[in-house]
C-alpha positions in Angstrom: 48.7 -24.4 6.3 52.2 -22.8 5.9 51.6 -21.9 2.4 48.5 -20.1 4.0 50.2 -17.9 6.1 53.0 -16.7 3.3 50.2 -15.7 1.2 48.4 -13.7 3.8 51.9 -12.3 4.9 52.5 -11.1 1.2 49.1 -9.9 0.3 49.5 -7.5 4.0 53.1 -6.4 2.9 51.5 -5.5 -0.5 48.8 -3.3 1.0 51.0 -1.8 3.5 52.9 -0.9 0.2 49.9 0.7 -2.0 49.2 2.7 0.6 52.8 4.2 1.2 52.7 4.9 -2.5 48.9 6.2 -2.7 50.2 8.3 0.6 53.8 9.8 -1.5 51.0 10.0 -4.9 48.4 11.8 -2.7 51.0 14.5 -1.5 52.4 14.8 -4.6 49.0 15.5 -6.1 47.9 18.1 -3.9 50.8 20.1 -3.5 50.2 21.1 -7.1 46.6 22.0 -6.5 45.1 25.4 -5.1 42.8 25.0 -2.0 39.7 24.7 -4.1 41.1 22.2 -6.8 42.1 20.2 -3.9 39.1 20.4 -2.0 37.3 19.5 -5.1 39.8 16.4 -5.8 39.5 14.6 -2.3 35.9 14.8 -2.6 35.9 13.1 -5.7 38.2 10.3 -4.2 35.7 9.8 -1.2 33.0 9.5 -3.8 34.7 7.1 -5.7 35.9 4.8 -2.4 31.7 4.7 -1.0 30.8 3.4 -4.5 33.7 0.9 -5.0 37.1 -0.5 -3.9 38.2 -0.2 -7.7 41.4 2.5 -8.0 40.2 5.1 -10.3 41.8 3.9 -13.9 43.2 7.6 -14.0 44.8 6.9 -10.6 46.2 3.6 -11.1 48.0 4.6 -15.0 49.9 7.7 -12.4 51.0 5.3 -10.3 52.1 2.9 -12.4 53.7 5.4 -14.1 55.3 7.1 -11.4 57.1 3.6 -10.1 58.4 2.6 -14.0 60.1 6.2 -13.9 61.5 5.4 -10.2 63.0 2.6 -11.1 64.0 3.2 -14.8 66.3 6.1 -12.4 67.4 3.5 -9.4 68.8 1.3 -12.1 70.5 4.2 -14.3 72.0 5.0 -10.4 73.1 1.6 -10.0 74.4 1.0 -13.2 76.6 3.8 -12.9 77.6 3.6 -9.7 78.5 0.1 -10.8 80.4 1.2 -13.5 82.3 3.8 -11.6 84.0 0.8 -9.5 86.9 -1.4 -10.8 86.0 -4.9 -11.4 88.0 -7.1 -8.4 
């Protein structure tokens, strides 16, 4: 039963996660947009979720996107912060 409870604990983590990131995404999105655009965006999402759970393919390759380039730059920060220091 343990192994049980990790998985459920991990797959509730994960979605706590996606929806931080579909929260920072969302934002992102509609700060770009004009009132109408955005108006016309969201209910295009809604439409989407009442059909299906499936992420819009266009939606998921942003994200996906948008993490790779986060952490392409948290590594190029750590690398040089790491080469910034004298080895001990």
């Amino acid at each position: 039963m343990r192994w049980y409870f990790w998985w459920y604990r991990l797959e509730a983590d994960a979605v706590k996660a996606a929806r931080f990131l579909a929260l920072v995404v969302g934002r992102a999105h509609a700060s770009q947009m004009d009132g109408a655009t955005r108006k016309s965006w969201l209910a295009e999402l809604r439409r989407s979720r009442e059909r299906s759970r499936d992420t819009p393919s266009w939606l998921w390759v942003s994200v996906v996107e948008l993490i790779s380039i986060h952490e392409a730059a948290y590594l190029e920060h750590c690398r040089g912060f790491a080469a910034a220091k004298p080895i001990e």
